[in-house]
Structures are given as structure tokens and as C-alpha cells.
MDAnalysis code that builds the backbone (N, CA, C; Angstrom):
import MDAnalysis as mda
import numpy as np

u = mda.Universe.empty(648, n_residues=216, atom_resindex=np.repeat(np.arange(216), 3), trajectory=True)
u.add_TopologyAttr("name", ["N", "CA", "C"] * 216)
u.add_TopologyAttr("resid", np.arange(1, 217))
u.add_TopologyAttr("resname", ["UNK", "UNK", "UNK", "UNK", "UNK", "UNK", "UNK", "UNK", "UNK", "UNK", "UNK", "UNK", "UNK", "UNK", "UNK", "UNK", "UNK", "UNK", "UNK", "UNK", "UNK", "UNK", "UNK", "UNK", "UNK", "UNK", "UNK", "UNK", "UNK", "UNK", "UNK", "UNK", "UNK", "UNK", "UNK", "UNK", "UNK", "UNK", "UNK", "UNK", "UNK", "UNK", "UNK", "UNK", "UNK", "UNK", "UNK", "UNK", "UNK", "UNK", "UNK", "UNK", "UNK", "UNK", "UNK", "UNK", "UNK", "UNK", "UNK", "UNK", "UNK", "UNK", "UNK", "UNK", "UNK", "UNK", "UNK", "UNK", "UNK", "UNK", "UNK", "UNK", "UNK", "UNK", "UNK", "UNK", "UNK", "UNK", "UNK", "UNK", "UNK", "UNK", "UNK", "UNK", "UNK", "UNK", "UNK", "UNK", "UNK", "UNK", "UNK", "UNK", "UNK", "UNK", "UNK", "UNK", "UNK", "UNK", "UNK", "UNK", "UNK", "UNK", "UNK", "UNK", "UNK", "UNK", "UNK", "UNK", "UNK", "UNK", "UNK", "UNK", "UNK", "UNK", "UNK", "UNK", "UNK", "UNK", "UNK", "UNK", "UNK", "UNK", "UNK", "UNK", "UNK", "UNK", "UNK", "UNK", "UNK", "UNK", "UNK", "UNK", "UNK", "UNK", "UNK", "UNK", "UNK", "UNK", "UNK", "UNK", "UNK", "UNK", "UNK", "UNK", "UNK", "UNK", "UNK", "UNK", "UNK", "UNK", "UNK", "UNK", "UNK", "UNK", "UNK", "UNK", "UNK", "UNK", "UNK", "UNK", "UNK", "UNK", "UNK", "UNK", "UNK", "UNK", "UNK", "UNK", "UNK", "UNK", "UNK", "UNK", "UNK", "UNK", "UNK", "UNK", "UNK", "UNK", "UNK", "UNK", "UNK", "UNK", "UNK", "UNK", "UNK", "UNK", "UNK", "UNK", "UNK", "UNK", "UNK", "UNK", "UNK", "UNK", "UNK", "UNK", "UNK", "UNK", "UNK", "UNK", "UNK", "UNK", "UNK", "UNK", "UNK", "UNK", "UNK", "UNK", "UNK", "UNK", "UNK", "UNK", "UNK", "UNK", "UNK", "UNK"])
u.atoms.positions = np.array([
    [-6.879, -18.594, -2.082],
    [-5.858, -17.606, -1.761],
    [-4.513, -18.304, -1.589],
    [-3.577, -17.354, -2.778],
    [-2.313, -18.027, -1.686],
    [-1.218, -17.526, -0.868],
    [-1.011, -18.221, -0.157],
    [-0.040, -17.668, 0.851],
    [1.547, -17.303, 0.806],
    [2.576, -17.034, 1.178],
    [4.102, -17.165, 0.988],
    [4.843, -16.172, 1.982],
    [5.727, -17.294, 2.099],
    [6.807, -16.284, 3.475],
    [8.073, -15.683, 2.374],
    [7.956, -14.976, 3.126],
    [8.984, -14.056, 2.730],
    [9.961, -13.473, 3.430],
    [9.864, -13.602, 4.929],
    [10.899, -14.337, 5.798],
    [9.684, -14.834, 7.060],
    [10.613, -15.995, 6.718],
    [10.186, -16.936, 8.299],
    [11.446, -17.233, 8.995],
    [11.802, -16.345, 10.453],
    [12.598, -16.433, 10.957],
    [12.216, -16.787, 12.500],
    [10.562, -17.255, 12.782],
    [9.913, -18.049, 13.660],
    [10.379, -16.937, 14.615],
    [10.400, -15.310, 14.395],
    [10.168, -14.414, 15.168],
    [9.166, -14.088, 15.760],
    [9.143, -13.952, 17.104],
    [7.434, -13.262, 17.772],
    [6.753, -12.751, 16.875],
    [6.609, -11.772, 16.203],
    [5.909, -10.961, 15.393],
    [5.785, -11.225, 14.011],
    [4.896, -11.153, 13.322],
    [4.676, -10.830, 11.729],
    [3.906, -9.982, 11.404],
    [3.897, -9.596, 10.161],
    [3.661, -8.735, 9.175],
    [2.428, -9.709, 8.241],
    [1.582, -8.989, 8.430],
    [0.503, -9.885, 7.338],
    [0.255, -8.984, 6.169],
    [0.624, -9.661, 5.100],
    [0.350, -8.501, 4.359],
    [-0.240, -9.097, 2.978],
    [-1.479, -7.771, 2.556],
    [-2.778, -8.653, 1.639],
    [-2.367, -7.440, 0.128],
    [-2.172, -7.996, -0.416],
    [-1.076, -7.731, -2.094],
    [-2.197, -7.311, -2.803],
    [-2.420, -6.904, -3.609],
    [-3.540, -6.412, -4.705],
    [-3.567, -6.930, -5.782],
    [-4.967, -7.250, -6.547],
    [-5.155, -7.651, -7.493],
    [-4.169, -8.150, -8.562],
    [-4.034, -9.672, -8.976],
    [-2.769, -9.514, -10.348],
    [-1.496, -9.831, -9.585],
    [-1.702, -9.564, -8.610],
    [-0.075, -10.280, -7.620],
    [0.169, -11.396, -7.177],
    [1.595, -11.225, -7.343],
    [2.090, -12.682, -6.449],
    [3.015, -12.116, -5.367],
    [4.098, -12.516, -5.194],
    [5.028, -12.362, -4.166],
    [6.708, -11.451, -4.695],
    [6.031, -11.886, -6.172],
    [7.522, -11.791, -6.861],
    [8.129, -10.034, -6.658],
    [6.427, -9.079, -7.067],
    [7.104, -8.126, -6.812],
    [7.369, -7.219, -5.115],
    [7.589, -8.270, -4.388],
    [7.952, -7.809, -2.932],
    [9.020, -8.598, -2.554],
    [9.455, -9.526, -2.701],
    [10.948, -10.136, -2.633],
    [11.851, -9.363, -1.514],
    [11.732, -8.325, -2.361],
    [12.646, -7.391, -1.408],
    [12.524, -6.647, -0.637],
    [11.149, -7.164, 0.048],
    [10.887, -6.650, 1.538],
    [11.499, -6.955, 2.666],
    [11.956, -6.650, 3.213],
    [13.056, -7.473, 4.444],
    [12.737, -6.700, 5.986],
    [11.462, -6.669, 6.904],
    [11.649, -6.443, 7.909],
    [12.420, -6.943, 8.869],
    [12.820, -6.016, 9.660],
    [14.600, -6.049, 10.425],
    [13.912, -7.161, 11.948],
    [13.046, -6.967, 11.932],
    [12.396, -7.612, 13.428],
    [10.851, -8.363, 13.149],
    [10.558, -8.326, 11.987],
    [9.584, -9.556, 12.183],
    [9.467, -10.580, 11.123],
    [8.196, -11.207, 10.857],
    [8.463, -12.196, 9.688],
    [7.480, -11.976, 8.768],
    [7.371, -12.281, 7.544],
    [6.507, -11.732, 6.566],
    [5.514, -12.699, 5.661],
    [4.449, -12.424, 6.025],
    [3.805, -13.336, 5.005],
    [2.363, -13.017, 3.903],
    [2.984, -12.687, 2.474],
    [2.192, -12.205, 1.958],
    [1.050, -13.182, 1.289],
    [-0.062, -12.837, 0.922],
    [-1.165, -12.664, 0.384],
    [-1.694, -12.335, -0.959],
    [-2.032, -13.092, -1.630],
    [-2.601, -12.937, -3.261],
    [-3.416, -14.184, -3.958],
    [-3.833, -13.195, -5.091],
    [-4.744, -14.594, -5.392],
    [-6.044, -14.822, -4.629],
    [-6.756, -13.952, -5.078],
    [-7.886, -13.684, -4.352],
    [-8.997, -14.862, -5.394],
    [-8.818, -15.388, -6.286],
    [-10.034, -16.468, -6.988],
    [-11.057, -17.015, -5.786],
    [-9.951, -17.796, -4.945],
    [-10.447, -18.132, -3.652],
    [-10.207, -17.485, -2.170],
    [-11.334, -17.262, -0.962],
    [-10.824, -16.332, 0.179],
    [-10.499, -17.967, 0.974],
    [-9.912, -18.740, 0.771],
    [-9.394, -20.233, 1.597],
    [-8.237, -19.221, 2.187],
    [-8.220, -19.013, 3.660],
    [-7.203, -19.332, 4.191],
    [-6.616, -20.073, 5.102],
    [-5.394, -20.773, 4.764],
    [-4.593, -21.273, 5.961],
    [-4.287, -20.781, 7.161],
    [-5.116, -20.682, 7.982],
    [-5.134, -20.330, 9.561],
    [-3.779, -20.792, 10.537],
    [-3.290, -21.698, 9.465],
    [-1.995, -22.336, 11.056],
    [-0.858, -21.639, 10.395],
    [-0.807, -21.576, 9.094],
    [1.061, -20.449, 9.005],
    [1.020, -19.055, 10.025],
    [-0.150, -18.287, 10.679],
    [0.606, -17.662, 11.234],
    [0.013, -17.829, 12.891],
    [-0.255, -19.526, 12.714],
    [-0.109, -19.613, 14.290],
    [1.052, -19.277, 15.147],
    [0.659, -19.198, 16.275],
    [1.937, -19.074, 17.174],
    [2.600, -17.479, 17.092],
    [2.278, -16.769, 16.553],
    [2.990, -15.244, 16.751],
    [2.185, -14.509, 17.741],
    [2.880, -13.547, 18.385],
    [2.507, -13.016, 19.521],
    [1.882, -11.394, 19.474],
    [2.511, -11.042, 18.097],
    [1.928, -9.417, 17.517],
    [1.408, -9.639, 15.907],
    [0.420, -9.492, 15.641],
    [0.608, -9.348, 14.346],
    [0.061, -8.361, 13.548],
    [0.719, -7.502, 12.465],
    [0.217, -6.490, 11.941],
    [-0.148, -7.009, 10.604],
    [-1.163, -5.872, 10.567],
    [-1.932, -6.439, 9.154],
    [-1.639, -5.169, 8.173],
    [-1.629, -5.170, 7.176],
    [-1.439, -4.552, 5.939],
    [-2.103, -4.944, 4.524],
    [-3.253, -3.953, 4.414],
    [-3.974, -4.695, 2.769],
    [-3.823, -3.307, 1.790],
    [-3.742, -3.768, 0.822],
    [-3.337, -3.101, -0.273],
    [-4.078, -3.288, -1.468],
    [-4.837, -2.479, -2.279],
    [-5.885, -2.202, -3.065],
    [-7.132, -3.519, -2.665],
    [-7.456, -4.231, -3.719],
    [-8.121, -5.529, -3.693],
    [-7.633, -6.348, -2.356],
    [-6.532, -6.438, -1.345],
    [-6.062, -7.305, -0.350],
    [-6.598, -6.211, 0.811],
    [-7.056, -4.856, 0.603],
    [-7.942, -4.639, 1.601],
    [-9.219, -5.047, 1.908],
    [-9.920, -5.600, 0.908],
    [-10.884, -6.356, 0.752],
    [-11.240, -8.006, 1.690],
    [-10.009, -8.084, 0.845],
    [-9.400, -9.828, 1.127],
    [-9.369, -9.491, 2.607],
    [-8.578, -8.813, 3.063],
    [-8.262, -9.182, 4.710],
    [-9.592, -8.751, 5.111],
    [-10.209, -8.131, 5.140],
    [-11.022, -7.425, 5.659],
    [-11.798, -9.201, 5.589],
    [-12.809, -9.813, 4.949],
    [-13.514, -10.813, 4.458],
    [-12.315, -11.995, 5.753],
    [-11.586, -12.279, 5.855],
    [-10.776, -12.995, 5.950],
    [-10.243, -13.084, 7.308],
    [-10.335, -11.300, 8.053],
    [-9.686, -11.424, 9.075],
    [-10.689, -11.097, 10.063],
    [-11.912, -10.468, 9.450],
    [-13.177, -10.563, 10.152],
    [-14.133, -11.758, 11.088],
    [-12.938, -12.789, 10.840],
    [-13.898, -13.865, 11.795],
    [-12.825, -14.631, 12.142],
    [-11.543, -14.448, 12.224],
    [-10.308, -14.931, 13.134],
    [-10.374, -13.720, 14.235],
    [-9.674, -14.863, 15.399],
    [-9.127, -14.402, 16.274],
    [-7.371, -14.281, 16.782],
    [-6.605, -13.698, 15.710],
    [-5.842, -13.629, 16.074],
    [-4.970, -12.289, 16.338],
    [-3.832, -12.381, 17.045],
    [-3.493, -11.424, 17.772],
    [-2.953, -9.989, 17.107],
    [-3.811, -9.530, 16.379],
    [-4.003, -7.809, 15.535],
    [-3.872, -7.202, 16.479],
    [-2.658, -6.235, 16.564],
    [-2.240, -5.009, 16.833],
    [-2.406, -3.694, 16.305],
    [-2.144, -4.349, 14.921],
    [-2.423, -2.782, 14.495],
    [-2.980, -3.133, 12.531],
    [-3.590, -2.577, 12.127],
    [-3.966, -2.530, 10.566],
    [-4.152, -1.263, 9.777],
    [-3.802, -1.639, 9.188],
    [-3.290, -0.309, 7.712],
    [-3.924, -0.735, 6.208],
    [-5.120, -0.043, 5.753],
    [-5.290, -0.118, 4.725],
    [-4.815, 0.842, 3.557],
    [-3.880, 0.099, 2.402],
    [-3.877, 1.463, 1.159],
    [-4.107, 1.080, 0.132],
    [-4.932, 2.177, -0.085],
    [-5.354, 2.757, -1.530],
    [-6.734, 1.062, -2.336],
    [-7.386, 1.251, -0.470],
    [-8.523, 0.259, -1.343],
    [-9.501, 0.652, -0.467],
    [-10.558, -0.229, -0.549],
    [-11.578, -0.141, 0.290],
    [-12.186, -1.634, 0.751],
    [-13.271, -1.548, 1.850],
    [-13.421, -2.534, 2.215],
    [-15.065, -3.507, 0.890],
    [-15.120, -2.052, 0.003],
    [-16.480, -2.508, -1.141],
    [-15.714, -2.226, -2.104],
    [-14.703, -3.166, -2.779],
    [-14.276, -3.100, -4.089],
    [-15.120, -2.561, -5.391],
    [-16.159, -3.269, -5.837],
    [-17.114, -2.929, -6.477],
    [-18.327, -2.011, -6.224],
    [-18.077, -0.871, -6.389],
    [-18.936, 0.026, -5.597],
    [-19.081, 1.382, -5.832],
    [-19.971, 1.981, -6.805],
    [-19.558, 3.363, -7.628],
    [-19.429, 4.233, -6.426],
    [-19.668, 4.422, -5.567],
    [-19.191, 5.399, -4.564],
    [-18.073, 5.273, -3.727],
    [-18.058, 3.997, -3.196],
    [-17.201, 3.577, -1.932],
    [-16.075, 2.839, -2.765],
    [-16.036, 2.638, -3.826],
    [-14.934, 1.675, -4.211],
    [-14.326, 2.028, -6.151],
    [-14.438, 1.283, -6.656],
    [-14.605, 1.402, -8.237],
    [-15.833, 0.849, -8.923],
    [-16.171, 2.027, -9.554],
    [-17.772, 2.157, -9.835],
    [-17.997, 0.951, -11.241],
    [-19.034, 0.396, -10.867],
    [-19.401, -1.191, -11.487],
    [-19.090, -0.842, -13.207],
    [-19.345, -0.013, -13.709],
    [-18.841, 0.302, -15.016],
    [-17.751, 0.295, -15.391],
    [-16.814, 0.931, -14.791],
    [-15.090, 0.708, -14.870],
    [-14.729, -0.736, -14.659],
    [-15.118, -1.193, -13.728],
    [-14.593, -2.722, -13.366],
    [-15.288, -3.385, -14.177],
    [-16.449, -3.503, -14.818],
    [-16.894, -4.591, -15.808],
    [-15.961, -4.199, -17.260],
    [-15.579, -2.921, -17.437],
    [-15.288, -2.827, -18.786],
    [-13.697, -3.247, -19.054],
    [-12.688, -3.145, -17.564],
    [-11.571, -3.685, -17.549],
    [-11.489, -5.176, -17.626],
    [-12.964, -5.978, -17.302],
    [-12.877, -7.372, -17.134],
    [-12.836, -7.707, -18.504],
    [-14.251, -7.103, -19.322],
    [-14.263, -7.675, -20.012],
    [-13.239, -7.411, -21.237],
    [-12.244, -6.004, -21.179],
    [-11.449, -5.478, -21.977],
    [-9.876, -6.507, -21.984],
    [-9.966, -7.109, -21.104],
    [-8.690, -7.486, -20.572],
    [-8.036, -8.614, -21.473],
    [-6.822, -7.957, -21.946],
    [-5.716, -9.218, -22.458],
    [-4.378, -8.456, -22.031],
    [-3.453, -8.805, -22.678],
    [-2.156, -8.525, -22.442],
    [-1.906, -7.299, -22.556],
    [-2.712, -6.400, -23.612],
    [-1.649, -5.087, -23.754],
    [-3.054, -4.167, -22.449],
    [-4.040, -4.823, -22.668],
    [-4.673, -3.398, -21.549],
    [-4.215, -4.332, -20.233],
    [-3.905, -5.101, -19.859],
    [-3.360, -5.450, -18.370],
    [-1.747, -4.571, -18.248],
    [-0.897, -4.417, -19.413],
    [-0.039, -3.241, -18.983],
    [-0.585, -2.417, -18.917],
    [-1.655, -1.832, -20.041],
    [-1.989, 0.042, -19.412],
    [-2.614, -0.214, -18.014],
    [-3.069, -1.373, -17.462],
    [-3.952, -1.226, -16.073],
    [-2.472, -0.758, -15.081],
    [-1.536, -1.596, -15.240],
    [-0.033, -1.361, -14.937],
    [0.411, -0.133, -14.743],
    [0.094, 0.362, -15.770],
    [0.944, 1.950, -16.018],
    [0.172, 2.874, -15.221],
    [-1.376, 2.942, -14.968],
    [-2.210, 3.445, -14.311],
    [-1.713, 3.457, -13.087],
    [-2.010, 1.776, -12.831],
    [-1.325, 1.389, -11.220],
    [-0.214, 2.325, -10.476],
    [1.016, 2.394, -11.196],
    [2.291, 2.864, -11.280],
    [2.451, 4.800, -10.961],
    [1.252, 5.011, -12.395],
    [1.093, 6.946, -12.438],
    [2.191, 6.839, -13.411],
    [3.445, 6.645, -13.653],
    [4.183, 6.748, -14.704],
    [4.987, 5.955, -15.334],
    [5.526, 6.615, -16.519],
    [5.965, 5.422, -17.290],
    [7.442, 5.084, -16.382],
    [7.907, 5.540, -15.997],
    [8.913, 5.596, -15.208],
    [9.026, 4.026, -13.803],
    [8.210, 4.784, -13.498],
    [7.575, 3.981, -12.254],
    [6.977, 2.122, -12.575],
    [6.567, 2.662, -13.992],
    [5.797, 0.900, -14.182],
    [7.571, 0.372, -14.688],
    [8.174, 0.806, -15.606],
    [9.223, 0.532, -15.985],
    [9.806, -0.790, -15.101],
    [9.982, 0.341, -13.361],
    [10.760, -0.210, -12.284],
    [10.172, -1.308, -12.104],
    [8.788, -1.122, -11.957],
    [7.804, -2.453, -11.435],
    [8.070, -3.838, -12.214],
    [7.667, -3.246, -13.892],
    [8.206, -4.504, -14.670],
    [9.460, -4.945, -14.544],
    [10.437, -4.931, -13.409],
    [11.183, -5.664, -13.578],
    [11.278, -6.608, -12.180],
    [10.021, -6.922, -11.847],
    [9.721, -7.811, -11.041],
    [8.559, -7.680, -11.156],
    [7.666, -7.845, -12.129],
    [6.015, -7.917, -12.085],
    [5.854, -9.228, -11.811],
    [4.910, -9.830, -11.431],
    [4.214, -11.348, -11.196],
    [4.319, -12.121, -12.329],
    [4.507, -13.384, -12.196],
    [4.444, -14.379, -13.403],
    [3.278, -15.113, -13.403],
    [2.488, -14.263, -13.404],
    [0.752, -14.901, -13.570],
    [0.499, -14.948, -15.318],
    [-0.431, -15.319, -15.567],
    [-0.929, -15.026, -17.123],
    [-2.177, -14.208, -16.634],
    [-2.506, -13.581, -17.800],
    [-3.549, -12.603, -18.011],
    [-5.204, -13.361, -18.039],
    [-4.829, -14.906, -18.558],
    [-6.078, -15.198, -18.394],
    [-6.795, -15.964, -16.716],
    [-5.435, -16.123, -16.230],
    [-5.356, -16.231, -14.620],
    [-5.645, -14.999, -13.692],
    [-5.460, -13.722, -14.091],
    [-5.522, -12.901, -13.349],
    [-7.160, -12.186, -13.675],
    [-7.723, -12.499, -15.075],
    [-8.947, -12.219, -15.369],
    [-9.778, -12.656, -14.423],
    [-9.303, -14.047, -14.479],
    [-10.470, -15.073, -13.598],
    [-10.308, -14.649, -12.406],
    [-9.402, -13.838, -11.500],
    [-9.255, -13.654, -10.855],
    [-10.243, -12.492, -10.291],
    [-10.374, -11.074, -11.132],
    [-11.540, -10.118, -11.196],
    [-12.503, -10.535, -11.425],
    [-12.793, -11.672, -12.371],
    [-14.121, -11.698, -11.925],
    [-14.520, -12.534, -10.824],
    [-13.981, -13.381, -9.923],
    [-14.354, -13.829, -9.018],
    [-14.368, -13.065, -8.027],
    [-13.637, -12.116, -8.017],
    [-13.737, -11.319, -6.962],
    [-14.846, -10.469, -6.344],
    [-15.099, -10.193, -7.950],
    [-16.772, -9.548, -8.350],
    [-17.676, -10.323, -7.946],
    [-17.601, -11.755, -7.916],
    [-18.916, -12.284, -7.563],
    [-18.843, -12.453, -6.301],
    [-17.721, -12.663, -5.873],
    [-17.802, -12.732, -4.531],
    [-17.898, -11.609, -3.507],
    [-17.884, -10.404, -4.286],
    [-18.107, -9.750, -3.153],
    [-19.287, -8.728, -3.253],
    [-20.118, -9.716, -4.387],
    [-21.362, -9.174, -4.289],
    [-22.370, -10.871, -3.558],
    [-21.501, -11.614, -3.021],
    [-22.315, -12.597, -2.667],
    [-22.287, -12.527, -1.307],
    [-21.175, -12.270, -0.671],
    [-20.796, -12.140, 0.908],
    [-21.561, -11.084, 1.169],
    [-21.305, -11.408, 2.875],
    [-22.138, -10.251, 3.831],
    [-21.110, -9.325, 4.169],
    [-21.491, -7.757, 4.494],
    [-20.296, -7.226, 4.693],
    [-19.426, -7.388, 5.294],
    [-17.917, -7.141, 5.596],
    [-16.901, -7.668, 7.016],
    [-17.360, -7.012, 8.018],
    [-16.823, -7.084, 8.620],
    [-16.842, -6.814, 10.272],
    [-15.037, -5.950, 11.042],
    [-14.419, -6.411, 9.752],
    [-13.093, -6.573, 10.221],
    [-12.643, -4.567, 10.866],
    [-12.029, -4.059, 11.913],
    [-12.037, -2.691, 11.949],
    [-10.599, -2.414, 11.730],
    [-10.181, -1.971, 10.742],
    [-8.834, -1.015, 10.115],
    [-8.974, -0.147, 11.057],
    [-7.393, 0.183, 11.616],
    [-6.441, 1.172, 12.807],
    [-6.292, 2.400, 12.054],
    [-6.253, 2.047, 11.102],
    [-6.367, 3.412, 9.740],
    [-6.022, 3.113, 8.501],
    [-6.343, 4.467, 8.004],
    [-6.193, 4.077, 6.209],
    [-5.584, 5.113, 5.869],
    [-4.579, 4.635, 4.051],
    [-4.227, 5.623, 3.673],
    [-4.516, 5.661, 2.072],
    [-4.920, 7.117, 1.312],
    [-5.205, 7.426, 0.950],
    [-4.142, 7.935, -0.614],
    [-3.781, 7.609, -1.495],
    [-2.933, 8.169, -2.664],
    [-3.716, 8.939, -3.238],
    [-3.384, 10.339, -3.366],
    [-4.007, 11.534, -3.796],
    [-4.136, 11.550, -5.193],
    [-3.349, 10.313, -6.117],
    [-2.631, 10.170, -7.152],
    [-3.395, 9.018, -7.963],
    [-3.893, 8.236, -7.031],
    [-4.440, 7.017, -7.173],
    [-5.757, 6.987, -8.529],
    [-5.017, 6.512, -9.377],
    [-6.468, 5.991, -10.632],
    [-7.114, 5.165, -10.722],
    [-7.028, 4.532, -9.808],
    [-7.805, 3.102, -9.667],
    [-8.694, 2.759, -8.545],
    [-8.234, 3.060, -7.635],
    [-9.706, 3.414, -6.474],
    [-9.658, 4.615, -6.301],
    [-10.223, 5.660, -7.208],
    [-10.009, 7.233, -6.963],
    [-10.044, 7.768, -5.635],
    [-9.601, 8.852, -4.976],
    [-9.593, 9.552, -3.890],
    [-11.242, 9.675, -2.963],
    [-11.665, 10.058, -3.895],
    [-12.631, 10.187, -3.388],
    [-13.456, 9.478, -2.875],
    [-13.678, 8.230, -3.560],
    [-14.404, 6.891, -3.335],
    [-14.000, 6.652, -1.877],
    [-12.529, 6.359, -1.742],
    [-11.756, 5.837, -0.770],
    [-12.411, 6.988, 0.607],
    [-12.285, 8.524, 0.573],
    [-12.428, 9.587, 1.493],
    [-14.252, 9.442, 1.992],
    [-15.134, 8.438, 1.192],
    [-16.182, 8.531, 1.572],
    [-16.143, 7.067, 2.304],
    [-15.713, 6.073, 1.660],
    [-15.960, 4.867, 2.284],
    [-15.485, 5.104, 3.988],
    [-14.392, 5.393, 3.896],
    [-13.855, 5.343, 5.254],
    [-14.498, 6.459, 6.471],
    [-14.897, 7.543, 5.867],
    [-15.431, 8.337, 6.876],
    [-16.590, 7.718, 7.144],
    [-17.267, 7.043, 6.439],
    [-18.837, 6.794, 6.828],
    [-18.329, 5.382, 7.920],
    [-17.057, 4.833, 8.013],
    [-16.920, 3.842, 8.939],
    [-16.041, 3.849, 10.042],
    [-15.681, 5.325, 9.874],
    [-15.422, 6.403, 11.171],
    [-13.719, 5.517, 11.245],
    [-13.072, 5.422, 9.968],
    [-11.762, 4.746, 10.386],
    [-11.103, 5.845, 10.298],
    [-9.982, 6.464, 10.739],
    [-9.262, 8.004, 10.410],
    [-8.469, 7.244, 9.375],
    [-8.611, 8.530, 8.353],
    [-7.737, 8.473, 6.788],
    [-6.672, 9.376, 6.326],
    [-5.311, 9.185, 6.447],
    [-4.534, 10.369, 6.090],
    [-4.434, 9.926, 4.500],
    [-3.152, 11.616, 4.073],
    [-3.464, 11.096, 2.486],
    [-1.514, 11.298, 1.961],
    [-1.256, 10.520, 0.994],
    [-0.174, 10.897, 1.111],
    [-0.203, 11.224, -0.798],
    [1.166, 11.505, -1.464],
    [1.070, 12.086, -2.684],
    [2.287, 10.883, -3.356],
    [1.425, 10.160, -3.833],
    [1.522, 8.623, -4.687],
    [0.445, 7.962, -5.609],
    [0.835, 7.254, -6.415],
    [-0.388, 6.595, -7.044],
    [-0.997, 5.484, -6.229],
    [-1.785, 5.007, -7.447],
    [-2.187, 3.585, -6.689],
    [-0.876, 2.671, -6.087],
    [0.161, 2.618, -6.465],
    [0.837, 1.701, -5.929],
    [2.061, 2.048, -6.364],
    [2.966, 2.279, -4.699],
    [3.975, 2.831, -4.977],
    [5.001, 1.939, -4.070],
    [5.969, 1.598, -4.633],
    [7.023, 0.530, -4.080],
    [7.876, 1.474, -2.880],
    [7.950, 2.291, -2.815],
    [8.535, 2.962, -1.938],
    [7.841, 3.072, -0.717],
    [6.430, 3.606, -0.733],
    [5.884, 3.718, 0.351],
    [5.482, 2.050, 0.655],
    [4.728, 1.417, -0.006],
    [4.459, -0.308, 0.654],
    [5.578, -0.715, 1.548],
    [6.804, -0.673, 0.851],
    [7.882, -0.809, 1.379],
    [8.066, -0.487, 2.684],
    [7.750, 0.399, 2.898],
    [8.142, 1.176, 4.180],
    [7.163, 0.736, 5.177],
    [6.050, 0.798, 4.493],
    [4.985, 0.735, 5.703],
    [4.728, -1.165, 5.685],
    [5.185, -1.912, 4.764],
    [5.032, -3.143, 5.164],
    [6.437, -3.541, 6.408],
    [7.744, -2.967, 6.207],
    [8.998, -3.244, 6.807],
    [9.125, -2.432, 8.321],
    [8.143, -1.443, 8.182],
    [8.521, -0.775, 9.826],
    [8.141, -2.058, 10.688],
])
């Protein structure tokens, strides 16, 4: 996994925040919380994390986002550090999972489908419109496609090799819009783990709302 600040202003508080599949940092740049410090999450090949970047903070909120709800969940399930509050969107804590997550057929056929032009339509999906991916591509990640492959499928193995987390989400939210961990998947996983789920009207991944809810 890797890590990156995105402000370190050695403020009491941070923002932990777990990025989704195919990401880096590039397309959040322009996150700027007014009162804490930020440190995102991607690159799930490996769940290695560095435990001492967010030593020493006194609040910390967590935030995972599609596949980085996963990640934290695996990750933050056996630290002890000082979680206040956690917000999962538009993932689940069983990535691979025809009910609770994205059903093993879809995710094997994107793995094995995957080069450059279906990693944009995965994009455009992501997005809901052409409009919307447009904006995105102009700060998408500078990964390659055969880096981000390896990336799904490790994810796959790994999270059919681990034991479940433990980790408990403050709540979740739900994109009514979402094509990639459909609604529904998401509305069963979470009730059966009694986390409360609101829903809002966005796709899988919307720069406006992350925004907001990574910067409050």
C-alpha cells in the first residue's frame, strides 16, 4: 500500500482516507481540509501499512471509498488508533461477493478484459457520465493499466485469503447511481452488519461529494 500527505501541517487531527481501486493521489490534490491533515491511501497490491505517519494525532477520521473500504476495513481492524468517526462510500467491506459486493463474474471478466480502452469505459462507469469522466481525466492517476490489473487481481486473492475484518464503520453511504458496487449489494451488506446506511443521488464516484465529505 501506498501512502501520501496531502497536507501535513502536524495538526491534532487527520483525515485518513482509503482511495479506490486504480488510484493514486493525483486525482485528490485538491483536497484541502481547513483544520486537519490528510493522508491518502492506494495501491492496494499490498495491505503493508506504515503505522508511524499517522502517529501522534489526537482525532482521526477515517474515510474508504469503493475498494479502500475494504483496505481500511483489513487494515484498521487490528490498530489501535484514535478513530472518531468512519465513513464508508460506495463499497463494501466483501469486495468480491455476488451479493454483498461485486458478483465474482463481473470482477473476473473486467480482470481478465482489461487494457487501456476498457479501463476508460471502467472510468466512464465510475464517473455515470461522459461529462463527469471528462472532468476526472484531467487529473486521473499516472498508473499503467498493467499496474493497476495486478492490482485487481491481488486484491481478489487477497480477499479471498484473509479472515473477515473486524473493523466497525460509524456509517455508510450509498450512490443510488453507482455501477460498480450496485445499490443493492451495498443495502444488503451493511444491514446484515447493522451499520446505518443513507443514500445519496451520485455514481460510483463523485468528486464533489468525496470532496466534501473527505474536507469537513
Amino acid at each position: 500500500m501506498k501512502q501520501y500527505f496531502i497536507e501535513q501541517r502536524h495538526l491534532p487531527s487527520l483525515t485518513l482516507f482509503f482511495a479506490g481501486w486504480g488510484m493514486d493521489e493525483r486525482p485528490f490534490l485538491h483536497y484541502h481540509p481547513a483544520d486537519r491533515d490528510l493522508l491518502v491511501c492506494y495501491d492496494y497490491r499490498s495491505l503493508d501499512f506504515d503505522f508511524s505517519l499517522p502517529e501522534g494525532y489526537e482525532d482521526i477520521r477515517v474515510v474508504g471509498w469503493s475498494m479502500g473500504v475494504w483496505a481500511a476495513s483489513q487494515v484498521l481492524g487490528r490498530s489501535c488508533l484514535p478513530i472518531t468517526e468512519s465513513v464508508a462510500v460506495n463499497g463494501t467491506m466483501t469486495p468480491v461477493d455476488d451479493s454483498r459486493g461485486i458478483p465474482n463474474a463481473i470482477y473476473e471478466g473486467t480482470l481478465k478484459g482489461l487494457n487501456d480502452v476498457t479501463l476508460r469505459k471502467f472510468f466512464r462507469r465510475m464517473c455515470g457520465s461522459a461529462v463527469l469522466l471528462e472532468d476526472f481525466l484531467t487529473r486521473s492517476p499516472g498508473r499503467s493499466t498493467d499496474e493497476v490489473k495486478e492490482e485487481l487481481l491481488l486484491i481478489a486473492k487477497q480477499a479471498e485469503c484473509l479472515a473477515p475484518a473486524r473493523f466497525c464503520w460509524s456509517k455508510a453511504v450509498i450512490g443510488k447511481g453507482d455501477l460498480i458496487f450496485v445499490p443493492a449489494c451495498q443495502r444488503k451488506a451493511w444491514s446484515e452488519l447493522r451499520v446505518p446506511a443513507e443514500e445519496e443521488d451520485m455514481a460510483h464516484y463523485s468528486d464533489v461529494f468525496l470532496q466534501d465529505i473527505v474536507c469537513r
